[in-house]
N, C-alpha and C positions, 0 to 999 in steps of 0.2 A: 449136329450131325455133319459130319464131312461130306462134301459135295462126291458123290458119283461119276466116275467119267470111266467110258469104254475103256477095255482091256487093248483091244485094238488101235486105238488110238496112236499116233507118233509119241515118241518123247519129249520135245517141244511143245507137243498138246497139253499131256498131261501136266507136263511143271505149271503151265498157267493155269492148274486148277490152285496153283500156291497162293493166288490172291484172294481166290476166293475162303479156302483155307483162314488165312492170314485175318481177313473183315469178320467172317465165323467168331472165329475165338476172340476178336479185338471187340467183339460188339456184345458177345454173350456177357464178357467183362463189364460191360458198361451198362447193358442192362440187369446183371443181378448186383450191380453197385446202387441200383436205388433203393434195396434194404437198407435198413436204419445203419449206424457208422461201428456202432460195439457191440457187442455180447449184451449191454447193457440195456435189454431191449426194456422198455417203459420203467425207466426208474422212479422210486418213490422217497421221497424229502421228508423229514421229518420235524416237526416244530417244536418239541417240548426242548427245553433246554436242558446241554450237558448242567449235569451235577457232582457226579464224581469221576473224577479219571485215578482208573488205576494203571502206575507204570513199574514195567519189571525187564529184564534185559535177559536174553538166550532162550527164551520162550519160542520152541517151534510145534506146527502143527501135531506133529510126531508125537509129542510130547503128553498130550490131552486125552485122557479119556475117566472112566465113572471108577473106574479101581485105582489108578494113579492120582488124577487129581482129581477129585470129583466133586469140589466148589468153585472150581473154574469149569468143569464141564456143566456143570448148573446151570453157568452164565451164560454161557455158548448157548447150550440148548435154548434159552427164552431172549439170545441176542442173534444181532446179524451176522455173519463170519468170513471176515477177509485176512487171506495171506499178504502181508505188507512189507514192501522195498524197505530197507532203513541204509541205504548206500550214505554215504557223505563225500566232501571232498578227497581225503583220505582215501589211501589204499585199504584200509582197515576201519569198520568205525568202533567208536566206542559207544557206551551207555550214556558219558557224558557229554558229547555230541548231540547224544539223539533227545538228551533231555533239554539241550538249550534248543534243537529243532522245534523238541514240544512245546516252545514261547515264544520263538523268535520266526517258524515255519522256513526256513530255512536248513538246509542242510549241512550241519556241519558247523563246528566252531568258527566265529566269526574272525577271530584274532589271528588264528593259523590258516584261513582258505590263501588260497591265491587270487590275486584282483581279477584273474579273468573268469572266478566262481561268480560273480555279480552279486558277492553274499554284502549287504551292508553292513560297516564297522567303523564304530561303536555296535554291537545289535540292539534289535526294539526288540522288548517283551511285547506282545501283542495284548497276551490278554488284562494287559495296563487299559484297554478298550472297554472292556468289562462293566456293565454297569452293575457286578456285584463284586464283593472283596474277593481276593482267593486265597483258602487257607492250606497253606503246603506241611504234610505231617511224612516226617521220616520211619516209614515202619522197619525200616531193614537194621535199625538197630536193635530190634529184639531180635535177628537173627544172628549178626553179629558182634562177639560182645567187643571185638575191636572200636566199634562205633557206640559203646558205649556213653550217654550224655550227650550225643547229638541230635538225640528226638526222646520221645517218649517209647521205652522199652517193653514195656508193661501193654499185653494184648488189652488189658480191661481199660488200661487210660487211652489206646491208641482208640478202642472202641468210643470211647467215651466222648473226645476231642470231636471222632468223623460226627455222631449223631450233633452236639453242639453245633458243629459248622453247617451242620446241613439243617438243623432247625432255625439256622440265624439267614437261612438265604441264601450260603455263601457257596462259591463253587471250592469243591474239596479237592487236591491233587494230592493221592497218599503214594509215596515212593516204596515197594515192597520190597525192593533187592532184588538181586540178580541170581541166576542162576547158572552153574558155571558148563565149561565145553562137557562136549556130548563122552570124551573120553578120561572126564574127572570119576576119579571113583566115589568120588561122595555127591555127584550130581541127584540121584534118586532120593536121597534125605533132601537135600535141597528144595526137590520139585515137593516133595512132600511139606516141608515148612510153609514154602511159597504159597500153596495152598490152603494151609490152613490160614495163616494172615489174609488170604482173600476170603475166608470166609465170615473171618472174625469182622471184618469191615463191612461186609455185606449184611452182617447180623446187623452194626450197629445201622445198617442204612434202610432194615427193615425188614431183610431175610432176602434172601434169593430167588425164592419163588413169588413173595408177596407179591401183588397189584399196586402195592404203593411203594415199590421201589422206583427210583429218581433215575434218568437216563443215565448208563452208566459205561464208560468208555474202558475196556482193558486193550492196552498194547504193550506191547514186547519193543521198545525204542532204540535196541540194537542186539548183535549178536553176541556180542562180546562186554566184559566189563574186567579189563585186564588192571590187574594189580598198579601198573605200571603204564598209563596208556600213552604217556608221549612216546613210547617207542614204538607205537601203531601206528597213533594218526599223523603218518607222513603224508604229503601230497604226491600223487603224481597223476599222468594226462588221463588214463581210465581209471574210474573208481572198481574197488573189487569185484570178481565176483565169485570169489571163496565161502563167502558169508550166506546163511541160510534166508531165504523169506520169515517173517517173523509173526506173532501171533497181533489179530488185530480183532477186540469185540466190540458193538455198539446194541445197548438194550431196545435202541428206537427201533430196530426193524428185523424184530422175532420172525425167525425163521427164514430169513433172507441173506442171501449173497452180497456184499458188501461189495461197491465200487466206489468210484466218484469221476466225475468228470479228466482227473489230468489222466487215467489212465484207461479210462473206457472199457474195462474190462472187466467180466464178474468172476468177484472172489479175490482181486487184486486191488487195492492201495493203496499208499504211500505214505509215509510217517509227514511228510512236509506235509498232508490233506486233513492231520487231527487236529491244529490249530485254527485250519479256514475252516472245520466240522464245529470247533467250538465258538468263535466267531457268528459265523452263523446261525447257531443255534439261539443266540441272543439277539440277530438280528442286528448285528454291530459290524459297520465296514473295518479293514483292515488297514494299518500305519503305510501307506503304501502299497508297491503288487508284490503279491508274493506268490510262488507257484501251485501251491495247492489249493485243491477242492474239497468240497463240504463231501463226508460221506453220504450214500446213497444205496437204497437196497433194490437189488432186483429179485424176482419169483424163483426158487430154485428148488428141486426136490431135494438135494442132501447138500445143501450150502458147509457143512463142516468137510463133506467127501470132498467138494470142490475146491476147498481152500490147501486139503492135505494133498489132493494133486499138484494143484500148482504148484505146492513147497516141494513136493520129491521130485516133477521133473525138473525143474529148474534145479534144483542140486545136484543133479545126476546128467542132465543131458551133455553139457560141454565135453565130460571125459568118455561119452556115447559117439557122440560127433564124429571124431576122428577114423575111427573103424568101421561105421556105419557108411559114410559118405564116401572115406577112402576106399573099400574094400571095392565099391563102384567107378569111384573116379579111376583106380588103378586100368581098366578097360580102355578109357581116354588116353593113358602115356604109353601103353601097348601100341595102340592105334595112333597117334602121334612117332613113334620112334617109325615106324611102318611109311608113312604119311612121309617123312625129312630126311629119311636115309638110303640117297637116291639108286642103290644096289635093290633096296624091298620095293621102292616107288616106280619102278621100270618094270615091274614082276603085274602084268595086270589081272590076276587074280585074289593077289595078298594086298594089292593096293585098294583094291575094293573092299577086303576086310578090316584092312587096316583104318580107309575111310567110314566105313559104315559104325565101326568103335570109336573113334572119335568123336562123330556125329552124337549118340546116343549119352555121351559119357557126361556132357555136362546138365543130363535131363537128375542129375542123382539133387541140385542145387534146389530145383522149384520141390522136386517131389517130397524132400528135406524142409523146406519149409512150410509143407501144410501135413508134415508126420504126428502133427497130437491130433488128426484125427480117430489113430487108434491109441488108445492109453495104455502104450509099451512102456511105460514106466512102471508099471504092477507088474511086470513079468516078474520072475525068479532072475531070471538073466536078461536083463533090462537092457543091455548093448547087443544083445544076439535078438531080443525083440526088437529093437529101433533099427537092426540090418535088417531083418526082415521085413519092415516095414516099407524100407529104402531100395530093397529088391524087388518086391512085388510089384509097388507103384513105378517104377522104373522099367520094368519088364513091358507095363502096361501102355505106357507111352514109347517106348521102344518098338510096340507090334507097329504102333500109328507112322512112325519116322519110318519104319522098313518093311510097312508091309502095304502103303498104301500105290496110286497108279502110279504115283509120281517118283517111286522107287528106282526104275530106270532111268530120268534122266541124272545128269550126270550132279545140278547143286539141287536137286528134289531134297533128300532126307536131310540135307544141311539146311533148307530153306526151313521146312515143317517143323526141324529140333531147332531152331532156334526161335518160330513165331509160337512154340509151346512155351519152353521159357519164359519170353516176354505175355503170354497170352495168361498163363498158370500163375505168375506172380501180380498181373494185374488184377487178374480175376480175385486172387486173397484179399488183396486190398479192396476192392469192389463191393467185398462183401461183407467189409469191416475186419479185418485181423482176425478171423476168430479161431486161424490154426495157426499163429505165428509163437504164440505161449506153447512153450513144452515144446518148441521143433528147433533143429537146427535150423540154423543162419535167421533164426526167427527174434524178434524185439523178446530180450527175455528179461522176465522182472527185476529179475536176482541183481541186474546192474544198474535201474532205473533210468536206462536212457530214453525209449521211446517205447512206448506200449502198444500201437497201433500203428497202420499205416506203411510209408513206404522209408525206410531207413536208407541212407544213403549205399550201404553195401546192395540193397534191393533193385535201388533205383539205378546200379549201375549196373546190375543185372538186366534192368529191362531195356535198357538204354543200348548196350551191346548186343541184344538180341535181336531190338526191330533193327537196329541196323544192319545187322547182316544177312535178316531175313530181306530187307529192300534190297542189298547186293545180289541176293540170290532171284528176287523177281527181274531185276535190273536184264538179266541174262535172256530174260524171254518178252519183257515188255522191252520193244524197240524203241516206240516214239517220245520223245520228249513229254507230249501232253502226258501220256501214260503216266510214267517216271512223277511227272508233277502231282498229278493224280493222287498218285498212290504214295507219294512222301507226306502229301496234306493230310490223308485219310489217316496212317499209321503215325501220323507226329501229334493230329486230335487227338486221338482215342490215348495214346499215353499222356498227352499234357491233362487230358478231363481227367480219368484215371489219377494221375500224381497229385492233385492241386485238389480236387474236390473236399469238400471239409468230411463228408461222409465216406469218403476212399483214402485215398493217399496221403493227402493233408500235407503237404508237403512244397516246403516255400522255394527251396533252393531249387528242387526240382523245375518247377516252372521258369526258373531264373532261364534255366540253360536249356531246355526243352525247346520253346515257341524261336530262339535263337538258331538253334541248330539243325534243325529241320527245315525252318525258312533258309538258313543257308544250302542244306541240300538242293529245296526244291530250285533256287535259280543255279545250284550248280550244273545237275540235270537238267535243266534249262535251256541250258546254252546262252545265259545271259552271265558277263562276267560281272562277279559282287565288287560293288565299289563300295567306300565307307563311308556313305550315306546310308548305305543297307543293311550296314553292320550294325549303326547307329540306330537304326530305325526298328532292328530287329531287337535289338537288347533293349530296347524303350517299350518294344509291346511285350516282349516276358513281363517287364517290370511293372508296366500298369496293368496287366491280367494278372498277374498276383496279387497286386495289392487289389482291385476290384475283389477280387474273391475273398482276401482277409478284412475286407470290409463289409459284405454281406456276412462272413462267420461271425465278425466281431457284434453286427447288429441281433446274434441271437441272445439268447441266458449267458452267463459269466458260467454257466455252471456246463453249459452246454459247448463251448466255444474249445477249437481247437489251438495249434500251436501258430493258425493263421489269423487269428481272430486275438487270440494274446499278443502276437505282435502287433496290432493296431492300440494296445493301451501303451506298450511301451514306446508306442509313436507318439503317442498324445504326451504322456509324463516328459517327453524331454529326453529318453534314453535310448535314444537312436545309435548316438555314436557311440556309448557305453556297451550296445549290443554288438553295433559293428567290429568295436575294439577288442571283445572279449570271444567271440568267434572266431576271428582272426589267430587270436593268439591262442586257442584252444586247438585249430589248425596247427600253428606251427610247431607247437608240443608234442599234438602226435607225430608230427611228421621228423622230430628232433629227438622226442621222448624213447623213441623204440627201435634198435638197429634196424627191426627187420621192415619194416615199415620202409625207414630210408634208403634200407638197399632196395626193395623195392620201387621206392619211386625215384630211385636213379635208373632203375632199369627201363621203369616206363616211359622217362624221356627220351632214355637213347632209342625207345621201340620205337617213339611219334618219330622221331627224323628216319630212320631207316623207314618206315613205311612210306612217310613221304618224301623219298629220295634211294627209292631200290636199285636205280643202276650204279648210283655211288656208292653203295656197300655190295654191290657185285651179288641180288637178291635177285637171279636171272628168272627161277620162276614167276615171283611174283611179278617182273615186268611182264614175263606172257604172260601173264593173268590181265595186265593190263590192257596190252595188246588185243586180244582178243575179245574184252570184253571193257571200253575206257571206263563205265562209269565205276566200276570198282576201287579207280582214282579216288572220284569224286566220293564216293562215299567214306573212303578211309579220310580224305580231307575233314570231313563235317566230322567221324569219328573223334577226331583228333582234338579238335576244335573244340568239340560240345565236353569233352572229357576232360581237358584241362579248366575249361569256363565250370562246370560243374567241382572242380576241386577249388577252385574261388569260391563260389559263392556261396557253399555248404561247412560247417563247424568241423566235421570228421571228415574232409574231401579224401586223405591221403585210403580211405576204405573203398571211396566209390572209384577212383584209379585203379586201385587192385582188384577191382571187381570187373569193370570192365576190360581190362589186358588181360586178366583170366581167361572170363570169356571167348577173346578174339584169338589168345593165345591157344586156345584148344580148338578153335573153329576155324581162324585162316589156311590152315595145313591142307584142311579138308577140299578147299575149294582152290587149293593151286592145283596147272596141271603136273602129269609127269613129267619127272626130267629128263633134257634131252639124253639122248643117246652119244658117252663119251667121243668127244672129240669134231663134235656139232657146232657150230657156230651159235655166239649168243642172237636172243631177237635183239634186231636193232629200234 
């Protein structure tokens, strides 16, 4: 509940209900972040060992049902069912890719990744681990007769071969073929073939429905399986995400939603997680670390519904995005051209419209990221449902920015639209990711970067937020202690929030958080930073991070996040391997993509003009200064903590352009008007 304050009240009154405001939502965050970290609430492990993996390529949810395929729907039915990532280094993957994944748990051919993929090369087969043999049977040569004499063609000998293997103990991988793109005209015969060979194997393993069939793994190990794939698997700095989610079954946990630890999410992943699944299942460590987790099921009612979700939005939302988010963001450049074009910003009725649309325009970003709470993806018109989804909620947090006491003072609705932002995207993480799948600017599977938590474009989000929301208290809290106060309070609640393993989980983030805030508070201070404090400051991000990826790392391997796996590649020796490969994963994006570059040219020239506005002749903003100095100081730490954050994080060149968006839609708001032509500048 927002705090109450008389109608009567001055305007200076009412803005200091901002703080209160501000701890509200910064603490709700922090208290429903002590729900569990995923979707993945009590997951269940299963013991009996893989025995058969079936692999087949193009296989999506879409694709499965009782009149189409109906001996892969068999297996669904009495298996677990997750939509699975099968990204690789490649802009594209292939089948063959995904099947050296299926041994090696890495993504991607080893021979062609880039050194800063971390993939080892030579590759390990893993299940060289195995304390039983493994027999690999080619069934996709009875579909094609191109592949004639490279396996056994014949369904009764392919039959015959899986029962043998599986009566001698051994773990069986039958390769079924692939099944080609969604606009081959002979795909429907295909998915029909496909099916029947799964059944045929499934006969010989005991029947489908029997009690004594053997755990049985089917996956879909990419999307593709092009004639030709060197001309695919090209590298470059983001892996695709043209490529559909793909089909993922496990018979260990009938009627259950499929997760596993790297992705915390049910009904979601990863092709790197069926080798730690098989691994595991025999109770045999792996040649080394590798990134994936054992599967795991959690309780779902319609575990197949939840997988075919996840696969449609995630193919459908990117080209939803743009119109949805845009059609609201448009409101912000209205109100920005309003706000910079000192003929409208002298007009004091249109500059209050103009200010109040600016204000409200970047609330479309957090409300875009918790948008699967309604699943606008079944609509008929799935982008006319995802705007409406992004109008409504926008609308809703818009009443809050303009309709509450603090509407009158002058940085009120700037102060409250930007501690929503920072409050609405912490609170997601808070509460484990569980609307970030299926939303924009949300962790989406389709490209297997991060599945939870706070994503560097997130965290630049929230990082530009409390900042500007402190600018805008700055105005009414006078004293120094205040200022310090309330920089400690708003710098906690985001560094718990970012770092926690059951929230944000997020390494870099702390890097430049506990840094950047300490520098505010002595800026606001009145004490000048010398660099002993700088030092001292960049020393406790870095041992509060690591303390806390040492408490994650002391959980389950299975439970442990992306803070708790960097304590094993502390221990293995691969420190500077990580560092090194980070780094140059940075500079790729930042090289990789014009638009990228042009943007972070622009973002340097923003930092020195903001910190240097009378040299670029930015007369507003010196009155902004003027009248109110700590706005200084806080673009200083801005600056600061924004470029330390593009260090220390993999994708920095995301979280720069996340937060200059931000301040780029917001600072306009909070200068005043311009003078009146032919006014003297403030000195």
């Amino acid at each position: 509940m927002l705090p109450h304050l008389p109608v009567s009240s001055s305007p200076a009154r009412r803005l200091r209900a901002l703080p209160a405001v501000l701890l509200t939502l910064m603490l709700s965050a922090l208290v429903l972040g002590l729900a569990p970290a995923a979707q993945a609430d009590g997951p269940q492990e299963a013991d009996a060992p893989v025995r058969l993996v079936l692999t087949t390529a193009g296989l999506s949810w879409e694709d499965i049902s009782a009149e189409r395929t109906p001996n892969i729907q068999c297996l669904a039915d009495r298996s677990g069912a997750g939509a699975m990532n099968t990204t690789s280094t490649s802009v594209v993957s292939t089948e063959r890719q995904g099947l050296e994944t299926l041994h090696t748990g890495y993504r991607g051919l080893a021979e062609k990744a880039p050194r800063s993929a971390g993939i080892p090369n030579p590759p390990v087969d893993q299940w060289k681990q195995l304390p039983v043999h493994t027999t690999e049977i080619d069934a996709s040569a009875e579909a094609d007769p191109e592949l004639a004499g490279s396996g056994p063609s014949d369904p009764d000998q392919i039959a015959a071969q899986t029962a043998d293997a599986l009566a001698g103990e051994d773990i069986v991988q039958v390769d079924l073929g692939s099944v080609p793109d969604h606009d081959d005209p002979g795909r429907e015969q295909a998915l029909s073939d496909l099916d029947e060979r799964v059944g045929g194997v499934l006969d010989a393993a005991g029947g489908c429905e029997s009690a004594d069939l053997p755990r049985t793994l089917l996956v879909s190990v990419a999307a593709t399986d092009p004639a030709n794939p060197d001309e695919m698997e090209r590298t470059g700095a983001v892996a695709s995400r043209t490529v559909g989610l793909q089909v993922a079954l496990d018979s260990a946990f009938p009627g259950q939603a499929l997760t596993s630890g790297a992705t915390k999410q049910n009904g979601v992943v990863m092709m790197t997680d069926v080798v730690a699944t098989v691994l595991a299942s025999y109770d045999v460590a792996a040649d080394g670390l590798i990134p994936g987790q054992p599967f795991r099921g959690t309780d779902h009612d319609d575990p197949q519904q939840l997988a075919l979700d996840r696969s449609q939005a995630a193919a459908i939302v990117d080209s939803a995005t743009v119109p949805a988010l845009g059609s609201w963001l448009a409101l912000g450049v209205i109100g920005l051209v309003i706000c910079l074009v000192p003929a409208f910003a002298r007009r004091r009725r249109l500059a209050a419209v103009g200010r109040a649309l600016a204000a409200i325009a970047p609330l479309a970003l957090p409300v875009g990221l918790c948008a699967s709470v309604v699943p606008w993806w079944r609509g008929e018109h799935d982008t006319l449902a995802l705007t409406a989804v992004v109008w409504g909620g926008c609308a809703v947090l818009s009443v809050i920015v303009l309709g509450g006491p603090w509407r009158r003072h002058r940085f009120g609705p700037l102060g409250v639209s930007s501690a929503l932002i920072t409050a609405v995207i912490l609170g997601e993480s808070a509460l484990g990711s569980r609307f970030q799948l299926g939303s924009p600017l949300g962790a989406q599977p389709i490209s297997g970067g991060r599945f939870y938590g706070l994503s560097n474009h997130l965290y630049g989000m929230v990082f530009a937020g409390a900042m500007m929301a402190l600018l805008c208290l700055f105005t009414v809290l006078r004293t120094p202690r205040a200022r310090v106060v309330w920089t400690l309070l708003v710098g906690a609640c985001v560094a718990v929030v970012c770092v926690a393993p059951s929230m944000g989980a997020d390494f870099g983030s702390m890097l430049a958080t506990i840094p950047t805030f300490g520098l505010l508070a002595l800026l606001v201070s009145g004490i000048r930073p010398k660099a002993w404090h700088i030092l001292a400051l960049l020393a406790g991000g870095a041992v509060a991070v690591l303390g806390v990826s040492f408490l994650d790392w002391l959980r389950p391997p299975e439970d442990r996040t992306h803070l708790g796996r960097f304590i094993d590649e502390l221990l293995s020796g691969e420190l500077l391997s990580v560092i090194t490969r980070k780094l140059a994963q940075n500079i790729a994006m930042t090289t990789g993509y014009w638009a990228l570059a042009l943007i972070m040219l622009l973002a340097v020239l923003a930092s020195i003009a903001v910190l240097a506005p009378r040299r670029f002749r930015l007369t507003r903003l010196v009155a902004l200064d003027a009248a109110h100095p700590a706005a200084y100081r806080v673009r200083v730490a801005l600056v600061a903590g924004t470029w330390l954050g593009y260090a220390v994080n993999d994708t920095g060149p995301v979280l720069v352009a996340a937060v200059f968006g931000i301040w780029f839609a917001f600072l306009p708001v909070a200068l005043p008007a311009p003078r009146p032509t032919g006014s003297a500048d403030p000195q």
